[in-house]
Structure formats: structure tokens, C-alpha cells
C-alpha positions in Angstrom: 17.8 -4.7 1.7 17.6 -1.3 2.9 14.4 -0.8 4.7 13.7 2.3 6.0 10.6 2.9 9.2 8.1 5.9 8.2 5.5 6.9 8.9 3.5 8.0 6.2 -0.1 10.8 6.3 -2.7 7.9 4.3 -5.8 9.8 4.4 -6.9 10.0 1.0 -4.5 8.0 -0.6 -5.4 5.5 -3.3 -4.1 2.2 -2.3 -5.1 -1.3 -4.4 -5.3 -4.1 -2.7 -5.2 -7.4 -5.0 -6.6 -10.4 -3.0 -9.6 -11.5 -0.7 -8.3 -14.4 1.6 -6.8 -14.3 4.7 -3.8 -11.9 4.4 -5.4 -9.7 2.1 -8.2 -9.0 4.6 -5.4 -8.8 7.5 -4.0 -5.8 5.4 -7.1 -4.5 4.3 -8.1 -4.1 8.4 -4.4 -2.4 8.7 -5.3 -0.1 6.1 -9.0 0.7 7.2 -8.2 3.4 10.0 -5.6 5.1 8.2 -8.3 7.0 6.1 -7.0 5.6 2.7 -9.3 4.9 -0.1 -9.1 1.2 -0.4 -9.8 -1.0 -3.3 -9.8 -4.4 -3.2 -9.4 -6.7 -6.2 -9.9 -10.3 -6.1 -12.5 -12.8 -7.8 -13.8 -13.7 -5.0 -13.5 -12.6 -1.0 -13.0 -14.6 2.6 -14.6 -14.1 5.2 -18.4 -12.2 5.8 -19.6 -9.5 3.5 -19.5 -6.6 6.2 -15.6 -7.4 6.5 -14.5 -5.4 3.8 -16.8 -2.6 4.6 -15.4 0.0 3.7 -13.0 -0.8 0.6 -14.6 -0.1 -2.8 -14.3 -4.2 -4.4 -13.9 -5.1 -7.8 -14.6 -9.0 -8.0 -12.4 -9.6 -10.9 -9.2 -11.0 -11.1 -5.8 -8.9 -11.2 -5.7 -6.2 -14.6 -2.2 -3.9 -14.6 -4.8 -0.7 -15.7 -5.6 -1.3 -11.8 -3.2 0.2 -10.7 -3.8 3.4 -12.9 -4.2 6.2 -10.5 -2.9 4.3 -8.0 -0.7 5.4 -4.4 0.3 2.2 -3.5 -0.2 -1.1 -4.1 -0.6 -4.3 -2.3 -0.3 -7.8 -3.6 -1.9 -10.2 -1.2 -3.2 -13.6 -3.7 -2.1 -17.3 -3.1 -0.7 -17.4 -6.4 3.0 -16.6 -6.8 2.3 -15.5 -10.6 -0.2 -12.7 -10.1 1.8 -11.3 -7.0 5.0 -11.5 -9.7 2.8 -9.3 -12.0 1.6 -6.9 -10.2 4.5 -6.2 -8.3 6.3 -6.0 -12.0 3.2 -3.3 -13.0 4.2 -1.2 -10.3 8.0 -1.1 -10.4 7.1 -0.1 -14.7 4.9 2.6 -13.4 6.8 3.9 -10.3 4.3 3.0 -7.7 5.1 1.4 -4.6 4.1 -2.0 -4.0 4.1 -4.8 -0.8 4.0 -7.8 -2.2 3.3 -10.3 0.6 5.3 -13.6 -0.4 7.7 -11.5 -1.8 10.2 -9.7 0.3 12.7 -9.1 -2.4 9.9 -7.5 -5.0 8.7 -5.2 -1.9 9.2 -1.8 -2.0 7.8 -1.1 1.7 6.6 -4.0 4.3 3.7 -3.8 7.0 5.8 -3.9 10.6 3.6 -5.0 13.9 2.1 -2.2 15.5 0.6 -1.3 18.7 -1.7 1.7 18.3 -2.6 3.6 21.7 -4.5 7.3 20.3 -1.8 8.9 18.7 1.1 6.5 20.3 2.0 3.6 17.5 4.5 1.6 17.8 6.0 -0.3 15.2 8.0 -3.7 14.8 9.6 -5.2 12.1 12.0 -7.6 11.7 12.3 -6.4 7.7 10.6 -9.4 6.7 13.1 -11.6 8.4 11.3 -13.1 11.6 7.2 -11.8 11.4 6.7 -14.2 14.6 9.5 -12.0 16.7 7.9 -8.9 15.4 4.1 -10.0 16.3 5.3 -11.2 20.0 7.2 -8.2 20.7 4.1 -6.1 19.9 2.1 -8.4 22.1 4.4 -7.3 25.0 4.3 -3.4 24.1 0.5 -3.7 24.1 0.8 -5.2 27.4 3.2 -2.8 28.6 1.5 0.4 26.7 -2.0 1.4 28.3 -4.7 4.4 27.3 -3.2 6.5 29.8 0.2 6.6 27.7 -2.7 7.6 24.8 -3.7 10.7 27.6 -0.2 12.0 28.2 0.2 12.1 24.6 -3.0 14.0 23.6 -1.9 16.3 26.6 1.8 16.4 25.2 0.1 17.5 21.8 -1.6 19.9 22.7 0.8 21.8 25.0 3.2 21.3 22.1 0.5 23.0 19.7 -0.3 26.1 22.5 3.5 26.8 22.3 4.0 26.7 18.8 1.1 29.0 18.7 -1.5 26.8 16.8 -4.4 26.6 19.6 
């Protein structure tokens, strides 16, 4: 499989999240700071009702017209069926979709990432080992401080002044 890393401009973006455990609401706080317009579909939702602040929530189980309108798609239930289906949705309708106990109907897959201002750092394993990837990040967030954050705000901007844009 053929992943490739990107890096990809999210403000705005519609994204669908199917799911409200545990690794729906992991993505969902992924998502959160990227600026996309998150909604979140699931019957019902883990955790405390200010931890999906932010996401737009439909508490109903998972509906293919969903996806309608749709950026990209995450499937994040327990059950093995719905993920199936929505991943099977989105490959009908050309939409991009993670499907979290599915690497093989993925499309794109969530790497570890240490986020320092504008520094991030991502980690994957493509799907292969997620306990590498997360302690390897755990070491570049020790190793990568705020000041790394500074020098690349500075960095910017000097970049920006010569390119004329300041």
C-alpha cells in the first residue's frame, strides 16, 4: 500500500466523522485545530458533553446521504459493518475516507504528530506498528521545545520579507 505523507490546508473543509467512543473522539480532538467543519455521527457519544465542542453532532446512527457534501470522511464505530459501509459510500462517491479498523479500505491514515507553532512532525508506521509511531513522537516532543516554534515564526517571516509579502 502506497501511502503517501501530506500535508493538507483543512480550514473549512467538511469532514464526517461517524462514531462517539473512544477513537472517534481521539480523531475528532486531531481534527479540532485544523479549522475543519466537523460533524460527528453516532447514536450516542463518550465522554462529557463539552468534549465534542465544537463538531456539529447528529445523534443518529450512520446514513450514506451523510456523506453528501462531504471532504472527507472518517469511520471510527466498534462495528466492523457500519465502518464497511461507509468506507464503501465513499469509494462510490469519490470521497476520501480513514476507516479506523480498516487499513486496507483507508484511503489516507492519521500519523503521530508533534505540533510545536507552525513545526509538526509527523509519524507513521502506515498502519503497520501505531505503538512505534506514538513513542517516537513521544521522544520528538521531548526533543522539540517552543523555542524550535520561535525560530520558525522568525524563519517565516524573514522568508515572507524576502519574497516580498510583509
Amino acid at each position: 500500500m502506497g501511502f503517501y505523507p501530506l500535508m493538507i490546508r483543512m480550514e473549512g473543509r467538511q469532514v464526517l466523522l461517524v462514531g462517539g467512543g473512544k477513537v472517534a473522539l481521539r480523531k475528532f480532538r486531531a481534527l479540532l485545530p485544523t479549522g475543519a467543519q466537523i460533524t460527528v455521527a453516532a447514536p450516542t457519544f463518550a465522554g462529557e458533553e463539552g468534549d465534542w465542542q465544537g463538531a456539529s453532532r447528529l445523534a443518529q446512527p450512520f446514513d450514506p446521504q451523510m456523506i453528501q457534501g462531504m471532504d472527507l470522511v472518517v469511520a471510527a464505530t466498534d462495528n466492523r459493518l457500519v465502518n464497511a459501509q461507509v468506507a464503501q459510500a465513499c469509494h462510490e462517491r469519490g470521497i476520501l475516507c480513514c476507516v479506523c479498523d480498516s487499513l486496507e479500505e483507508s484511503d489516507f491514515i492519521f500519523p503521530a504528530v508533534v505540533t510545536r507553532g507552525k513545526l509538526k512532525i509527523a509519524v507513521s508506521t502506515c498502519g503497520e506498528d501505531p505503538a512505534l509511531a506514538k513513542s517516537i513522537r513521544k521522544e520528538l516532543e521531548e526533543r522539540y521545545s517552543s523555542q524550535e516554534a520561535q525560530r520558525v515564526a522568525q524563519a517565516g517571516e524573514e522568508r515572507r520579507r524576502r519574497l516580498g509579502r510583509l
